[in-house]
Backbone bond lengths (Angstrom), bond angles and torsions (degrees), N, CA, C in turn:
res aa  C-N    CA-C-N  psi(-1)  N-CA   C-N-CA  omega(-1)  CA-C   N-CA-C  phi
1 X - - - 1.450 - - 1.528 108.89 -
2 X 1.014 127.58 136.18 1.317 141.23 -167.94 1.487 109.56 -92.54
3 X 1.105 124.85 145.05 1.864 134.63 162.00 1.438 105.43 -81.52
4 X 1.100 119.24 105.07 1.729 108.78 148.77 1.768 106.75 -52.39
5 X 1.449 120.73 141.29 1.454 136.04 -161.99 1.552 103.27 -171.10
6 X 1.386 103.40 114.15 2.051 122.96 -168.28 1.785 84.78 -105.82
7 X 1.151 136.69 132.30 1.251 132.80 146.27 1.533 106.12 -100.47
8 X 1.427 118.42 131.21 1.840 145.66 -154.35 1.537 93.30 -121.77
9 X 1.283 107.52 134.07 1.456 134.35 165.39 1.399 106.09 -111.93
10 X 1.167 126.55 10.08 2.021 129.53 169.71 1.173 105.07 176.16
11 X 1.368 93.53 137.39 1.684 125.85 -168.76 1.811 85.17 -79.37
12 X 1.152 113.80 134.46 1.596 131.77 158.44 1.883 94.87 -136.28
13 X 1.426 83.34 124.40 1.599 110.78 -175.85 1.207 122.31 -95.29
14 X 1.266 107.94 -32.53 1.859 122.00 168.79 1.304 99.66 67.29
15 X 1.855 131.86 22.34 1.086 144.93 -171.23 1.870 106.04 51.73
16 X 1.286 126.09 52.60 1.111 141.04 179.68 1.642 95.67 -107.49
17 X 1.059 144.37 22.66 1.476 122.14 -152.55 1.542 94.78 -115.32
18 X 1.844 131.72 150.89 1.132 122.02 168.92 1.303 108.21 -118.16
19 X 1.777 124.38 152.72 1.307 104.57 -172.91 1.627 90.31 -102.81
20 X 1.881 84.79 163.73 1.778 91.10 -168.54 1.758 109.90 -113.86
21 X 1.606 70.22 -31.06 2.052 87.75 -177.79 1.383 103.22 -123.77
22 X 1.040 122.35 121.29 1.699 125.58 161.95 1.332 103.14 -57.22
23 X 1.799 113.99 -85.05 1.404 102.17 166.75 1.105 174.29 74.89
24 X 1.645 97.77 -131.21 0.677 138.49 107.63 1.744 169.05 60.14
25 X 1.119 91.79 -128.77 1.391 148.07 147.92 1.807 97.01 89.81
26 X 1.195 125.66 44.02 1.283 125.14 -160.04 1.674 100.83 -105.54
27 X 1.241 95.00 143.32 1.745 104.03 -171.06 1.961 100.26 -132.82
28 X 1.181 100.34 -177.25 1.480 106.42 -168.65 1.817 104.09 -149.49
29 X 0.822 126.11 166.82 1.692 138.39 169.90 1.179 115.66 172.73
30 X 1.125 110.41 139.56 1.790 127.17 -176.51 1.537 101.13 -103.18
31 X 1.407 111.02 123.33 1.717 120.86 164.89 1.543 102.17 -102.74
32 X 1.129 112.93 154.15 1.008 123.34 163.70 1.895 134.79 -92.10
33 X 0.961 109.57 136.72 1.793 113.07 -142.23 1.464 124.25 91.88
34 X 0.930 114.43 174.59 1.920 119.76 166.29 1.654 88.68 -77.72
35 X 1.566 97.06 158.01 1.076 109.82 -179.88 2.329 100.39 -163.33
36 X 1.038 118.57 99.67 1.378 104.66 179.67 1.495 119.49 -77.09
37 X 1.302 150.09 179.34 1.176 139.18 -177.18 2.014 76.33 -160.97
38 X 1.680 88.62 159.86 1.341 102.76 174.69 1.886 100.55 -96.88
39 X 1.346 95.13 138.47 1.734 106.96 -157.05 1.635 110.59 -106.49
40 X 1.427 100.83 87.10 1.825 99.23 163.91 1.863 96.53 115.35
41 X 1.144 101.90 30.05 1.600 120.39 167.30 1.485 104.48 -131.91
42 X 1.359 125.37 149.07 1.086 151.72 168.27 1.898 119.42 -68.22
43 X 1.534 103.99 87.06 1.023 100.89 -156.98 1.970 107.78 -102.76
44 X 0.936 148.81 -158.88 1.276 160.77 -161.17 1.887 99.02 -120.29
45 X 1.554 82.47 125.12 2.058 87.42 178.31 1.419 88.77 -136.79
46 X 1.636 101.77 141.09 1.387 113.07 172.02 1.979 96.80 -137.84
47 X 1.141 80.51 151.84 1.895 100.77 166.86 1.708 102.02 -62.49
48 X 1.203 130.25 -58.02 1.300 124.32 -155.90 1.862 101.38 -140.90
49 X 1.475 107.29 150.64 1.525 97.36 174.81 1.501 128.87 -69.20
50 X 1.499 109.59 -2.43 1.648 109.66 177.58 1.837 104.35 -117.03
51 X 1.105 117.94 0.22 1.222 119.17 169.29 1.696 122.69 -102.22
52 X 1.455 109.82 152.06 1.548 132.97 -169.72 1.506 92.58 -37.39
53 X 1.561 101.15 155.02 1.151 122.88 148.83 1.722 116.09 -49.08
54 X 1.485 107.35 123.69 1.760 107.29 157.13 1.266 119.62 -83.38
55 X 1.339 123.31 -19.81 1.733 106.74 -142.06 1.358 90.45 162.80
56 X 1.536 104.70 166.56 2.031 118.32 170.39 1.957 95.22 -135.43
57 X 1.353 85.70 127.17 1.417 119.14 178.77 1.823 113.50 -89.01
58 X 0.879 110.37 149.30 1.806 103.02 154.96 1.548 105.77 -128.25
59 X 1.079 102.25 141.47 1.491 126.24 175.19 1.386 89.06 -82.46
60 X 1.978 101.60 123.33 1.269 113.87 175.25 1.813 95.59 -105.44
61 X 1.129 125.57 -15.28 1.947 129.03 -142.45 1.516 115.85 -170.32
62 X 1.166 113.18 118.53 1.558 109.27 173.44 1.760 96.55 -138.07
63 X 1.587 97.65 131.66 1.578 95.39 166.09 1.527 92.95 -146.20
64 X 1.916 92.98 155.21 1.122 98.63 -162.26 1.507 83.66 -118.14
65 X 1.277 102.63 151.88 1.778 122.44 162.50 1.192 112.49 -175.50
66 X 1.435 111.31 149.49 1.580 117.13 166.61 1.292 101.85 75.26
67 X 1.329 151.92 11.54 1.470 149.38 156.13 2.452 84.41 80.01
68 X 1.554 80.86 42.39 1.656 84.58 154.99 2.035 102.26 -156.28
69 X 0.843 92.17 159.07 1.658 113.26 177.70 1.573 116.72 -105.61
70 X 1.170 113.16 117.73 1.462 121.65 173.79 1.488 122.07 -109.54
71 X 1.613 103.18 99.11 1.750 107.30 -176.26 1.329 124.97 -79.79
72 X 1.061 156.37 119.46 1.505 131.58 173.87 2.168 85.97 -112.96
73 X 1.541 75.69 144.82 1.540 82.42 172.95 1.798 124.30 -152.79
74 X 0.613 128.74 -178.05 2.074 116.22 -177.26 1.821 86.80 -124.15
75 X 1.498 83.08 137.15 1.526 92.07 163.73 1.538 105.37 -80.75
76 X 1.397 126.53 169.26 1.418 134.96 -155.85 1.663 99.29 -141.81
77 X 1.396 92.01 -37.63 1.938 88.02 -171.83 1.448 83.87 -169.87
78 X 1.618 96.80 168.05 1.373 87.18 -169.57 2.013 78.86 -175.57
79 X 1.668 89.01 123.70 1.582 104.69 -167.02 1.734 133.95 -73.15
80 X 1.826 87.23 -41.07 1.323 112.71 157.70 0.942 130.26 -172.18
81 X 1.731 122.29 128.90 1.705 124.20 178.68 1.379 111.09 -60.56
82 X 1.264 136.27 62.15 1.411 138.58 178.79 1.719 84.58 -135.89
């Protein structure tokens, strides 16, 4: 039986994200499916998949269970609170 498995070059949050560390600045969100991210590089985060870049995140954590994905990651920069 096979895994469905998406490998992601940018976190889109769909404003799903929780923060973990003030800090910090470390946040968390669960997608649903596997999903890999490249881990401990500065990657591209957006609010929505057709909207601007906010900011570059690093993926600190990915665990998979339950046919869901759990990211925790630190924001790095972040362009605008709008």
């Amino acid at each position: 039986m096979s895994v469905p498995l998406t490998i992601e070059w940018k976190l889109v949050t769909n404003e799903k994200e929780r923060r973990m560390n003030v800090k910090e600045n470390i946040f968390e969100i669960t997608f649903s499916g596997y999903k890999l991210f490249p881990i401990d590089v500065p990657i591209d985060i957006m609010r929505h998949e057709d909207s601007d870049q906010i900011g570059s995140a690093i993926v600190k954590k990915i665990t998979f269970e339950k046919n869901q994905t759990v990211c925790q990651y630190q924001l790095v920069s972040l362009y605008s609170v709008n």
